[in-house]
C-alpha positions in Angstrom: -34.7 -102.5 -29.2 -34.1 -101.0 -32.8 -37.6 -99.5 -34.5 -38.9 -97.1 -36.7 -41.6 -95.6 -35.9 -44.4 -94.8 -39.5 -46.2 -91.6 -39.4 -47.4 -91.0 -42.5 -50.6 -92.4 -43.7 -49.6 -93.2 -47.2 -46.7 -95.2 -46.3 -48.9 -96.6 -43.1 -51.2 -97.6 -46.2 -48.3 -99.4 -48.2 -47.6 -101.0 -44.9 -51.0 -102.4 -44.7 -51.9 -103.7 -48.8 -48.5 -104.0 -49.9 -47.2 -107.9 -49.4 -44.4 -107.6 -50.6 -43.3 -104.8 -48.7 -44.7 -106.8 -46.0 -41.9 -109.7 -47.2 -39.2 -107.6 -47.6 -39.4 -106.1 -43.6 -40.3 -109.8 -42.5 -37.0 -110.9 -44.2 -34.7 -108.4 -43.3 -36.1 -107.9 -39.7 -35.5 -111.5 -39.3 -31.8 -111.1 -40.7 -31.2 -108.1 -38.3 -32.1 -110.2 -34.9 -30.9 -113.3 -35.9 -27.5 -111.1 -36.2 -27.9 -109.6 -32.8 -28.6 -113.4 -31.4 -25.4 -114.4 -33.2 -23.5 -111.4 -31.5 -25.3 -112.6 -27.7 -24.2 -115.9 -28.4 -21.0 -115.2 -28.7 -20.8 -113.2 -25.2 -21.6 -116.2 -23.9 -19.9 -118.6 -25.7 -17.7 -119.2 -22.8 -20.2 -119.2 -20.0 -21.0 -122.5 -18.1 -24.5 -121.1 -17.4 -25.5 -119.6 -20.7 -28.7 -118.6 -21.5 -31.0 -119.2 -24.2 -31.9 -115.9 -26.8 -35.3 -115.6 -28.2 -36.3 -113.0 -30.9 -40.0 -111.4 -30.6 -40.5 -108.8 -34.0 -43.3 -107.1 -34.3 -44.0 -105.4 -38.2 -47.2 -103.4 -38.2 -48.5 -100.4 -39.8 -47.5 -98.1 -37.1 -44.2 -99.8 -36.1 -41.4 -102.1 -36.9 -39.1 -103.3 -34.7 -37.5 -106.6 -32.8 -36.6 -107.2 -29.6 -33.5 -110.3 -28.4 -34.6 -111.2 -25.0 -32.8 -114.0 -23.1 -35.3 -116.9 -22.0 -34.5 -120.0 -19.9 -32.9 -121.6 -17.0 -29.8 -118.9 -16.7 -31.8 -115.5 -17.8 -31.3 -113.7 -14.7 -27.5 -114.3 -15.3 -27.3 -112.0 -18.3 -30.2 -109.9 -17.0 -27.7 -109.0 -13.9 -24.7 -108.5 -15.9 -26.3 -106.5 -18.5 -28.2 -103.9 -16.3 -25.6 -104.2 -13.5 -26.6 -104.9 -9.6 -26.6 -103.5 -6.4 -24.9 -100.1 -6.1 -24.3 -99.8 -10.2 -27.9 -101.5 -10.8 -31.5 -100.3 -11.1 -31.5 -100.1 -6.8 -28.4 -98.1 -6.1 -27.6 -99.9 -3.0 -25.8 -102.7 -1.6 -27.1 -105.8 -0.7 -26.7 -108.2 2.0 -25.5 -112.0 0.9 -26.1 -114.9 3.4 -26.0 -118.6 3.6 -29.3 -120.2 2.6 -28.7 -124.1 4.4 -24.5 -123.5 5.0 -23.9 -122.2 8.7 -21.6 -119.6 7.1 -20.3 -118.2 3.7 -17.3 -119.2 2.5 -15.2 -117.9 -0.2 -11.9 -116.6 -2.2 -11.1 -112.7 -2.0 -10.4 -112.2 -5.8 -12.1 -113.8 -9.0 -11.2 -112.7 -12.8 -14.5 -111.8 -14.3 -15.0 -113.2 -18.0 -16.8 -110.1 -18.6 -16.2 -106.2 -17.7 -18.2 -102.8 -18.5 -18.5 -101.6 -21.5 -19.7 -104.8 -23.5 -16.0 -106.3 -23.3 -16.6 -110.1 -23.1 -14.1 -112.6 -23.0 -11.2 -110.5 -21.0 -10.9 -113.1 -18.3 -11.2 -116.5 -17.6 -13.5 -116.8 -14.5 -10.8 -118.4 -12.1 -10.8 -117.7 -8.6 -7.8 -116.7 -6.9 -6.5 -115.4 -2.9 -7.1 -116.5 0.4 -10.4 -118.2 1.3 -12.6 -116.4 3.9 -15.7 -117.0 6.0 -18.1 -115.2 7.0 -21.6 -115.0 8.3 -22.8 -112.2 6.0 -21.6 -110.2 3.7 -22.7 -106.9 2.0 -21.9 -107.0 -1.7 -21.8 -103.7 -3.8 -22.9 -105.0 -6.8 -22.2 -105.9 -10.2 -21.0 -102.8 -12.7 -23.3 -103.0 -15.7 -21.7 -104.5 -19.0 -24.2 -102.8 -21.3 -24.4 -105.7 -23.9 -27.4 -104.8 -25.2 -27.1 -100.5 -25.0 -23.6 -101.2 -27.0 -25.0 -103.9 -29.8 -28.6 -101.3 -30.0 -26.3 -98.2 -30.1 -24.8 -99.2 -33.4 -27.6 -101.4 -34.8 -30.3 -98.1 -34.9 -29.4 -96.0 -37.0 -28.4 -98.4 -40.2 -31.6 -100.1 -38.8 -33.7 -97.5 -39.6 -32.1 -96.5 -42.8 -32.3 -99.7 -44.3 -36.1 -99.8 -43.5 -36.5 -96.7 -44.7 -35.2 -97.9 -47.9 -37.3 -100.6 -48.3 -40.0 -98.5 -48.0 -39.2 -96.2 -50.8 -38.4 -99.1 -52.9 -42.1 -100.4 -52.6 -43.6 -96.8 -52.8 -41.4 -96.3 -56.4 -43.3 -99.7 -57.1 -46.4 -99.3 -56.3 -46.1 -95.3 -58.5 -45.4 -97.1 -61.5 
């Protein structure tokens, strides 16, 4: 999540009376995550279970910065991907998959992932390919993170802060003259 942190008390103080410095960050804050929505959307522009993006911005006197969370049926989805599962996830272990009502799993040995690490999206085409298998259980490594969100906040940051940083010192040059 891009922010900028305000330490001083005289731009904490423009932050607070000044309205249209207050305009100017609600504007461009909203420009910045409606960008980063745009970019999510398009990861998962090709998904049959996409989910929904919601922005949540928060411009105060101490601190201004937006967040994109995912919201809606298929969260989890992108929530998995992103952080990664299993072995490569927040755990670092495998997990065991089983049949919730089938008697046993069944399923192909190879599958080309839309997706892969290192916020690459749209590499496959989701089809599943080899022979089928069954089996009662199986233990799944887990899913390698694709880092959408580290990648799109990596290079969003630092022109992120700039730019607020130069809306600031526009409204401080104002408000001196």
């Amino acid at each position: 999540m891009p922010s900028r942190r305000i330490r001083s008390n005289a731009r904490q103080y423009l932050l607070r009376f000044d309205r249209i410095l207050q305009d100017e960050l609600a504007v461009y804050v909203r420009s910045v995550a409606n960008e980063q929505k745009a970019y999510y959307r398009d990861v998962v522009g090709g998904w049959s279970r996409k989910p929904q993006f919601r922005t949540i911005s928060d411009i105060s006197n101490e601190v201004i910065r937006f967040k994109v969370e995912p919201h809606g049926d298929h969260k989890n989805l992108w929530i998995w991907l992103n952080r990664g599962t299993g072995l490569h996830g927040p755990k670092k272990r495998a997990y065991k998959i089983r049949p919730k009502t089938a008697p046993a799993l069944r399923f192909q040995t190879g599958y080309s992932a839309k997706t892969a690490p290192g916020a690459q999206y749209d590499v496959g085409d989701g089809s599943k390919s080899g022979a089928w298998v069954q089996k009662q259980e199986v233990t799944h490594p887990g899913i390698k993170p694709r880092g959408f969100v580290d990648d799109s906040t990596k290079n969003l940051g630092r022109t992120f802060r700039r730019n607020v940083e130069n809306i600031i010192r526009r409204s401080a040059r104002r408000a001196r003259s």
